[in-house]
C-alpha positions as CSV (number, residue, x, y, z in Angstrom):
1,X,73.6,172.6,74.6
2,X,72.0,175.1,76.8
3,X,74.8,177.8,77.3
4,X,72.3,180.2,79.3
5,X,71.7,177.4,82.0
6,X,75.5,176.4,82.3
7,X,76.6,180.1,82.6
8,X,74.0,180.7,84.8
9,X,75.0,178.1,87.2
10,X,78.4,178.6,86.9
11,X,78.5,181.7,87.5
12,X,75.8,182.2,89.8
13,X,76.5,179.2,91.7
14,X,72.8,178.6,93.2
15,X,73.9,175.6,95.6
16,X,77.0,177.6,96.7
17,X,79.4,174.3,95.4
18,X,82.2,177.0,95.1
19,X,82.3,176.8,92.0
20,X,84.5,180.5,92.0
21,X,87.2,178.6,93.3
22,X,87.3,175.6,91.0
23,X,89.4,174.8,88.1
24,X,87.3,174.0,84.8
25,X,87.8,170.5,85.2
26,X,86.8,170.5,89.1
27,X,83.3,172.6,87.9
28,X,82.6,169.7,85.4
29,X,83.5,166.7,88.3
30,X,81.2,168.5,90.7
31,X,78.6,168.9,87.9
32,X,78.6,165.7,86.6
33,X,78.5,163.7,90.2
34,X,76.0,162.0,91.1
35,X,74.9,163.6,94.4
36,X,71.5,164.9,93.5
37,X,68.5,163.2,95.1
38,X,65.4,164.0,92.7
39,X,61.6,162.9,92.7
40,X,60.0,161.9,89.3
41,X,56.7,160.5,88.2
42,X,56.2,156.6,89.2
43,X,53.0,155.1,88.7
44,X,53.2,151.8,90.1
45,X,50.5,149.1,90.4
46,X,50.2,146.4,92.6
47,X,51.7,144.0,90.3
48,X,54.7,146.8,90.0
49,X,54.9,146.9,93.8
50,X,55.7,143.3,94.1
51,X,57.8,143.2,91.3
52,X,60.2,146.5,92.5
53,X,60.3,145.5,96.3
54,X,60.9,142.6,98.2
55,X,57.4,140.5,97.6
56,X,56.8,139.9,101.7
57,X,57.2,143.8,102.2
58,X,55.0,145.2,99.1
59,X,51.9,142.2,100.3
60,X,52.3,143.5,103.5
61,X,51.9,147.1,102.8
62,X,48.9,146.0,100.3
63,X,47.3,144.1,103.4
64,X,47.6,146.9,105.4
65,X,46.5,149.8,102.8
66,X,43.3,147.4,102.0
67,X,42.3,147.0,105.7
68,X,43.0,150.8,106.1
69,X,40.3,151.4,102.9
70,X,36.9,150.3,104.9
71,X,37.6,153.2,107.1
72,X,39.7,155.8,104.9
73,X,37.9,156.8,101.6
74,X,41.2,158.3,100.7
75,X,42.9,155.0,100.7
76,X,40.0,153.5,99.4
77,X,40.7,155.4,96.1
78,X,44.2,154.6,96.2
79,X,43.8,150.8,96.5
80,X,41.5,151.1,93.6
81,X,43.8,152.7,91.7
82,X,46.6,150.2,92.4
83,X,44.3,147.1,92.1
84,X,42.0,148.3,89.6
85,X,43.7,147.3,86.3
86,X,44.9,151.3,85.4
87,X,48.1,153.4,84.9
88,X,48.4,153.2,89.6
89,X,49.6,155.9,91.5
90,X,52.1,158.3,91.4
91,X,54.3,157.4,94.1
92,X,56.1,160.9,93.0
93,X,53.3,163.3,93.4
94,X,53.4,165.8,96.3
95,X,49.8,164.7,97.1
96,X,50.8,160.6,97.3
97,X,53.9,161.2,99.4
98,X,52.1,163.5,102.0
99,X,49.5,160.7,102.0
100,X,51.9,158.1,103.2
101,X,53.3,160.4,105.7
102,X,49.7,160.7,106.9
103,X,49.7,156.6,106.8
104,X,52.8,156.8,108.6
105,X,51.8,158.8,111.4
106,X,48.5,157.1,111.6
107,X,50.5,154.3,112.1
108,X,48.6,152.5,109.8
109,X,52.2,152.5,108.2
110,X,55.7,151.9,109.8
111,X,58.1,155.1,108.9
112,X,60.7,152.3,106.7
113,X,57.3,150.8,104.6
114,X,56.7,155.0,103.8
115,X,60.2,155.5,103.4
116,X,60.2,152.3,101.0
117,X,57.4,153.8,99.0
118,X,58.5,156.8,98.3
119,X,62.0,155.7,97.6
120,X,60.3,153.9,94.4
121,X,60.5,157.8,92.9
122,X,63.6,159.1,94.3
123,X,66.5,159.2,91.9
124,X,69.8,160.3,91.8
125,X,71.6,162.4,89.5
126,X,73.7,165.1,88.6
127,X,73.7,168.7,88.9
128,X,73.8,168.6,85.2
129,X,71.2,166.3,84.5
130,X,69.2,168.0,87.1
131,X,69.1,170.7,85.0
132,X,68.7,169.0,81.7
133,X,72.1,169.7,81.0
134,X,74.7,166.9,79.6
135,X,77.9,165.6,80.4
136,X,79.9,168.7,80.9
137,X,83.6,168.7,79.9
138,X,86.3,171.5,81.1
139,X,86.0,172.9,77.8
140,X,82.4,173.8,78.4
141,X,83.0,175.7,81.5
142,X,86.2,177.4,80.4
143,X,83.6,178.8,77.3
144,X,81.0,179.9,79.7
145,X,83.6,181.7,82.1
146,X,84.5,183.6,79.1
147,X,88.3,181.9,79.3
């Protein structure tokens, strides 16, 4: 257990959740709801794309991103790494999601295909698993509030 990032957020409450004027057991509730929205590493292929989305959608946005790739050298690089038989891209890097943005504004994508994408890496989870914390019980918080 990491006592130093429970008392920390406990008592410094970061995301102002109010945790001051909580009971022990309301802190661990609000910790351990799942109300987080995080972004994590996805490589996904094409073969991964069909399989994770609705087929229609993820051949659609293949069709588009391969058209787009005799023009775009950028997507030309990402179609081979997609098609090409390695790991894919990471739909979770900073640098992919502000490329389909880019897509998206280009209107070489519609905003719900990006938003569809880039949903592949968003994750929810708790405060506490957010910060590598796990389940916390009343006891926990009670110990780290020095009660």
């Amino acid at each position: 257990m990491r006592w130093d990032v429970l008392r920390g957020e406990v008592l410094s409450d970061p995301l102002a959740r109010g945790y001051a004027s909580m009971t022990d057991e309301q802190v661990a509730a609000s910790l351990n709801t799942k109300d987080r929205q995080v972004v994590q590493l996805t490589l996904v292929t094409a073969k991964e794309l069909m399989a994770r989305m609705d087929p229609s959608v993820a051949a659609g946005i293949l069709q588009k991103l391969e058209s787009e790739a005799a023009n775009n050298p950028v997507v030309k690089w990402i179609m081979s790494f997609i098609t090409g038989g390695g790991e894919g891209i990471d739909l979770g890097h900073a640098n992919t999601r502000a490329q389909i943005d880019a897509l998206v504004a280009a209107g070489v994508l519609t905003a719900t295909e990006g938003a569809s994408l880039k949903a592949l890496a968003e994750r929810t989870v708790s405060r506490a698993e957010e910060l590598g914390l796990p389940e916390i019980k009343p006891w926990m918080v009670a110990h780290v509030r020095g009660s």
